[in-house]
LOROVO-502749 format. One record per residue (C-alpha): x, y negated, z. Coordinates in steps of 0.2 Angstrom, whole numbers, padded with zeros to 4 digits, always signed. Layout:
! LOROVO-502749
XYZ...
This chain:
! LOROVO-502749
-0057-0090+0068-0051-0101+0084-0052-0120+0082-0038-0133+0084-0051-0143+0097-0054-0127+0105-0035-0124+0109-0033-0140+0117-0048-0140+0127-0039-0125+0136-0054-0114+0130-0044-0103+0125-0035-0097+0141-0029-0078+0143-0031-0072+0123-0020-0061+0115-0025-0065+0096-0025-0082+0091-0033-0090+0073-0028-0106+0067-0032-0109+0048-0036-0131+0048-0024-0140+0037-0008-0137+0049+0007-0147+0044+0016-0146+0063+0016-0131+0075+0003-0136+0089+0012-0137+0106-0003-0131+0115+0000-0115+0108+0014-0113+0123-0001-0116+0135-0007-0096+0128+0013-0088+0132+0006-0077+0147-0007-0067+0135-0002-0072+0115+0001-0058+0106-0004-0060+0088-0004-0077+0080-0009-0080+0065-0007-0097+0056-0008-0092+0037-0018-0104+0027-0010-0122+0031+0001-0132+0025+0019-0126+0038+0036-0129+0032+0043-0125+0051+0042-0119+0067+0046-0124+0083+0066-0119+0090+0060-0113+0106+0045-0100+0100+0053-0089+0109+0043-0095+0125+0028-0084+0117+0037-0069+0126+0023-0057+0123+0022-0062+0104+0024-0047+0094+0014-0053+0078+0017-0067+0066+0008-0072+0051+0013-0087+0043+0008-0083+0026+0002-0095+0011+0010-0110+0019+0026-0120+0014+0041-0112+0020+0057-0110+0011+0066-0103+0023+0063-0089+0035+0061-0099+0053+0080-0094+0062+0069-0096+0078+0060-0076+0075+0077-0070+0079+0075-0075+0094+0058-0067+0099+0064-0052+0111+0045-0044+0108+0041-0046+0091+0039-0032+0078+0029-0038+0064+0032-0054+0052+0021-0059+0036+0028-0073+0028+0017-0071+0011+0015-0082-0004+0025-0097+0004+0041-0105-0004+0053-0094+0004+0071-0093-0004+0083-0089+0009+0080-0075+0025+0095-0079+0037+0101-0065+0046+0097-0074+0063+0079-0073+0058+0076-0056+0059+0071-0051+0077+0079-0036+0087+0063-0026+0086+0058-0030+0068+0047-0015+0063+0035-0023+0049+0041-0035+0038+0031-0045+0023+0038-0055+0011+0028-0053-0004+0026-0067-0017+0043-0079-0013+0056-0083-0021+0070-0074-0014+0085-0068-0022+0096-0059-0010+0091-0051+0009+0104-0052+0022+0114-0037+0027+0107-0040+0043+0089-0030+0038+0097-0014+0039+0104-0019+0055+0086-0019+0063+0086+0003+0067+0066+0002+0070+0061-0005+0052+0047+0006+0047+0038-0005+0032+0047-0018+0022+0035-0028+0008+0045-0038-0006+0034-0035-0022+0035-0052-0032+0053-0061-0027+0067-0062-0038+0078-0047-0030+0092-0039-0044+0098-0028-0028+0093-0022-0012+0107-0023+0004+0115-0007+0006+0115-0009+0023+0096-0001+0020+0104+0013+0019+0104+0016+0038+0087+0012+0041+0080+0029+0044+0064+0024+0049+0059+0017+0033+0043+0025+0028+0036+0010+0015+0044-0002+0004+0037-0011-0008+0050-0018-0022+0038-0021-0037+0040-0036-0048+0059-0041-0044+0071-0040-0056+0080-0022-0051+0089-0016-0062+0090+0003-0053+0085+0011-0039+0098+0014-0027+0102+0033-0025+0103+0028-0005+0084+0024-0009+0078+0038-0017+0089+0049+0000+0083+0040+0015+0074+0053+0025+0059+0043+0032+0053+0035+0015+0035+0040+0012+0027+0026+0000+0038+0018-0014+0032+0005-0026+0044-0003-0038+0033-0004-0053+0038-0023-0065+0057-0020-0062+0067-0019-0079+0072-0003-0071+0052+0005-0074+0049+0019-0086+0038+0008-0100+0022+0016-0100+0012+0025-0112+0009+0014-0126-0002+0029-0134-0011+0031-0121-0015+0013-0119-0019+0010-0137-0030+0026-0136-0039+0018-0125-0059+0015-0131-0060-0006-0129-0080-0010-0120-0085-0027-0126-0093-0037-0110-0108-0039-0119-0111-0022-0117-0110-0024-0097-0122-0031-0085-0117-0032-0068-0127-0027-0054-0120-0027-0034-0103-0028-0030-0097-0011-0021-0081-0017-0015-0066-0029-0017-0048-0024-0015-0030-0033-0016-0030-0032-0033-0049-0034-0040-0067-0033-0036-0078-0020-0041-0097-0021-0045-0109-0008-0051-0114-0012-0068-0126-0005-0082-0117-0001-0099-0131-0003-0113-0124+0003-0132-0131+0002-0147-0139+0022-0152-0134+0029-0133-0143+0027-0117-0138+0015-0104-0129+0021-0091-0125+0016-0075-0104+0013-0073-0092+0005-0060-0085-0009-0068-0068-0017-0061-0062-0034-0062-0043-0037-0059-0039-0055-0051-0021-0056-0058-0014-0061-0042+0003-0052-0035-0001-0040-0022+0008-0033-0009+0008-0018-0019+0012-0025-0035+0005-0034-0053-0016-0028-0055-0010-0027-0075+0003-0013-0071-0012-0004-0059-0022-0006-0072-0012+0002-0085-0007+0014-0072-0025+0020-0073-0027+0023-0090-0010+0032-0092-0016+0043-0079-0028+0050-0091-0042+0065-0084-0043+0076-0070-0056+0084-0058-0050+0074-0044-0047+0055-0053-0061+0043-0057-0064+0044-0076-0059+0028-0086-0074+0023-0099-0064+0009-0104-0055-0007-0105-0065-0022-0105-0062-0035-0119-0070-0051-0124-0074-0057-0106-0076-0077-0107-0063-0079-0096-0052-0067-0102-0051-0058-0086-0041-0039-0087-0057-0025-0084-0062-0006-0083-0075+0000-0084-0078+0018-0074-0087+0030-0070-0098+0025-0054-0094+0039-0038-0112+0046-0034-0113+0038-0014-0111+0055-0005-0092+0050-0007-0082+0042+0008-0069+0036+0011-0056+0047+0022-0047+0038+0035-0044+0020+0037-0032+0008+0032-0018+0007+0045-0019-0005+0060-0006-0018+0066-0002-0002+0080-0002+0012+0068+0008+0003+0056+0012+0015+0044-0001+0029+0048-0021+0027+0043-0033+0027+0058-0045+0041+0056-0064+0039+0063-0065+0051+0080-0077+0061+0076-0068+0065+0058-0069+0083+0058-0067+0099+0044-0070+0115+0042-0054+0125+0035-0065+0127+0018-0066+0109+0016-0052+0102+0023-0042+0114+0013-0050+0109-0003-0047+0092-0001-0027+0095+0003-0028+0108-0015-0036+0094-0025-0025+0079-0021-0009+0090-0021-0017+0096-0039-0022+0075-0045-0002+0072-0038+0006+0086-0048-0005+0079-0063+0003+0061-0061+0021+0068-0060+0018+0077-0078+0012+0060-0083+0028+0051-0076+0019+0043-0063+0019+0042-0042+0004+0035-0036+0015+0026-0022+0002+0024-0010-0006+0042-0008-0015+0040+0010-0032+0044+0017-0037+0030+0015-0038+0031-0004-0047+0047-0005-0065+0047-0009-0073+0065+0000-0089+0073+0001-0095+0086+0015-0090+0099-0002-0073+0095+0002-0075+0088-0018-0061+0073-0015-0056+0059-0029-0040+0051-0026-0040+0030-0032-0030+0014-0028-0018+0015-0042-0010-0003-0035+0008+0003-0030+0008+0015-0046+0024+0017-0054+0029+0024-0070+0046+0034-0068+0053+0048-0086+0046+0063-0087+0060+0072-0088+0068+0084-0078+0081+0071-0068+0090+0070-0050+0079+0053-0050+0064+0058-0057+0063+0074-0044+0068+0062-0030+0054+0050-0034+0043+0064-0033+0049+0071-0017+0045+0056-0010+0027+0056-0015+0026+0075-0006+0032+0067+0009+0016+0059+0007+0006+0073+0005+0015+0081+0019+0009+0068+0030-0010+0069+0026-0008+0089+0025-0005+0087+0044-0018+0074+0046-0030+0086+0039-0023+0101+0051-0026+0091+0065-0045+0090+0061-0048+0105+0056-0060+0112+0070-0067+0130+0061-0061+0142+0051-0042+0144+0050-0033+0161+0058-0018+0157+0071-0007+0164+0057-0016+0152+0042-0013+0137+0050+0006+0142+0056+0010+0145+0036+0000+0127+0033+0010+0117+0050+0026+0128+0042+0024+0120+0025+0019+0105+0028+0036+0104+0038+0044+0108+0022+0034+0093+0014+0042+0081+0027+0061+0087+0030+0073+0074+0028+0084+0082+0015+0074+0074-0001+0078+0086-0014+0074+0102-0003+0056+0099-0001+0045+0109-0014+0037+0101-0027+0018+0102-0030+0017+0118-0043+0025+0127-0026+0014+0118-0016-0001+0122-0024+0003+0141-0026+0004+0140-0006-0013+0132-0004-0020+0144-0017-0013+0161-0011-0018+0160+0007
């Protein structure tokens, strides 16, 4: 994190990325001083309700953040920012997004936790629009003007007041990663499942280390100690109840459970009950360490695509395994009536087996069961998905794979990512295929 004193020593001269969390209630001028090199600034964390008229002097600026500050309004001034791509404007005050605001170039746009109501038709004047994250506002509709943006890969709508999807939505022939779970238009979901659910007392659980901390919750390692059983070593998850990007932790949560057992899921134990702050809990089973996780989370440059390590490599044995077991977990979610929403690399756990868990319910969605233009859209979009890590997986698959194995692979995960929607297979065929090679 730069420093306010640093900045207007001049210390600063000739970086791209500048960090500025200290209690800001006015845009610091010196900032100007930085236009020739200023890429990314980041000013989330203060206390902002504006910015300056003429930030358009930061010429190189292609990355904002302004989030958990004050604004109510999205600054008229971004519009006029020829360079920059992505804005972040989360958890501030933000009612209104003039049209003006919207930069030329906008290709990453967050918005999460506001108060908005309404977008301008102006978004889906904006061609390059790739990722669009408006999970906890108070949106009953979505510009049609959208429609257009054929670029669109990622949108995150959860927790607004959407009382359909669009069926522009469910057509565009970019969208990838779709969460709208905490609309009134969400499938309920299954109360049997939930209540079936075995309920673990925290007195049962002592916690050990903490293995990791997400969006949504941290996880520790824990030991689960019951009367007449051995104690046994769990993963134990502790939701923060916080809006996400993504969505509620309570409807990823539920998502879980509904989700129910499969080879390739991490197994619910339970839910936690009786915590003395009455914080929402699973408790899991705990992922022997040989599991990792696949790629990385996309980068500000990737945008909408995980970074993979460079030395990430498969055989055709394992990397094909790994494509067979998410697109097996992904049909098993559909016949549940959910889509994962956020099927990626980076939320696969693998061993050198090619054994592969797939986790992060956080942009689950729960959508009927039955047989419907909707529901077959919503799961065609989630092929896209695979389509995309299937050829992730191609490309790093080094040994193993015939010229004419890995032209029926390219060919379907073509199909997989074909713009027309409805004509992509759906996972039964797409498992045959992996399965009669």
């Amino acid at each position: 994190m730069d420093t306010l004193a640093q900045l207007r020593a001049g210390q600063l001269s000739g970086i791209t990325r500048l960090d500025l969390a200290c209690g800001l209630t006015e845009f610091p001028r010196e900032i100007f001083d930085l236009a020739d090199s200023l890429e990314v600034l980041n000013l989330s964390g203060n206390a902002l309700s504006s910015l300056p008229d003429d930030l358009h002097r930061l010429t190189r600026l292609r990355v904002l953040f302004c989030s958990d500050n004050l604004f109510t309004e999205l600054p008229d001034c971004l519009g006029q920012c020829a360079a920059l791509t992505m804005i972040g404007f989360k958890a501030n005050r933000i009612e209104r997004v003039p049209g003006a605001a919207l930069p030329p170039l906008l290709r990453w746009l967050i918005l999460t936790d506001n108060c908005l109501s309404e977008l301008p038709t102006e978004l889906g004047e904006r061609p390059h629009l790739q990722k669009l994250m408006l999970s906890g506002n108070r949106l009953r509709c979505l510009p049609e003007s959208l429609r257009d943006c054929h670029r669109l890969e990622l949108i995150r709508i959860a927790a607004n007041q959407l009382t359909e999807l669009p069926e522009w939505l469910l057509s565009l022939p970019s969208l990838t990663w779709l969460a709208y779970a905490g609309n009134p238009l969400e499938t309920e979901a299954d109360a049997a499942a939930l209540e079936a659910t075995p309920s673990i007392p925290w007195s049962e659980l002592h916690l050990q280390q903490q293995l990791g901390e997400g969006a949504s919750g941290v996880i520790h390692q824990a030991v689960w100690k019951r009367a007449d059983h051995p104690a046994t070593q769990v993963a134990v998850k502790l939701y923060k109840g916080e809006m996400t990007s993504d969505g509620s932790p309570l409807h990823e949560m539920n998502a879980c459970i509904t989700a129910g057992i499969h080879p390739n899921l991490i197994r619910v134990e339970g839910r936690i009950v009786d915590h003395p702050q009455a914080q929402a809990g699973l408790v899991m089973q705990l992922i022997d360490p040989s599991y990792r996780n696949l790629a990385g989370l996309p980068s500000l440059a990737s945008c909408s695509r995980d970074v993979y390590a460079n030395d990430t490599r498969f055989s055709a044995g394992v990397g094909l395994r790994i494509a067979s077991g998410i697109a097996s977990v992904a049909e098993h979610l559909h016949q549940h009536g959910i889509t994962h929403g956020d099927l990626y690399g980076h939320n696969i756990l693998w061993n050198e087996q090619g054994d592969c868990l797939l986790g992060d319910f956080g942009a689950a969605s729960f959508h009927a069961t039955s047989n419907s233009l909707e529901s077959r859209a919503l799961q065609r979009i989630e092929v896209r998905a695979f389509g995309v890590l299937l050829g992730e997986l191609l490309e790093r698959i080094d040994s193993g794979l015939s010229d004419e194995g890995r032209v029926q692979l390219e060919a379907l995960q073509q199909r997989c990512c074909q713009p027309d929607v409805l004509g992509r297979p759906g996972f039964s065929e797409i498992i045959g295929e992996l399965n009669g090679r």
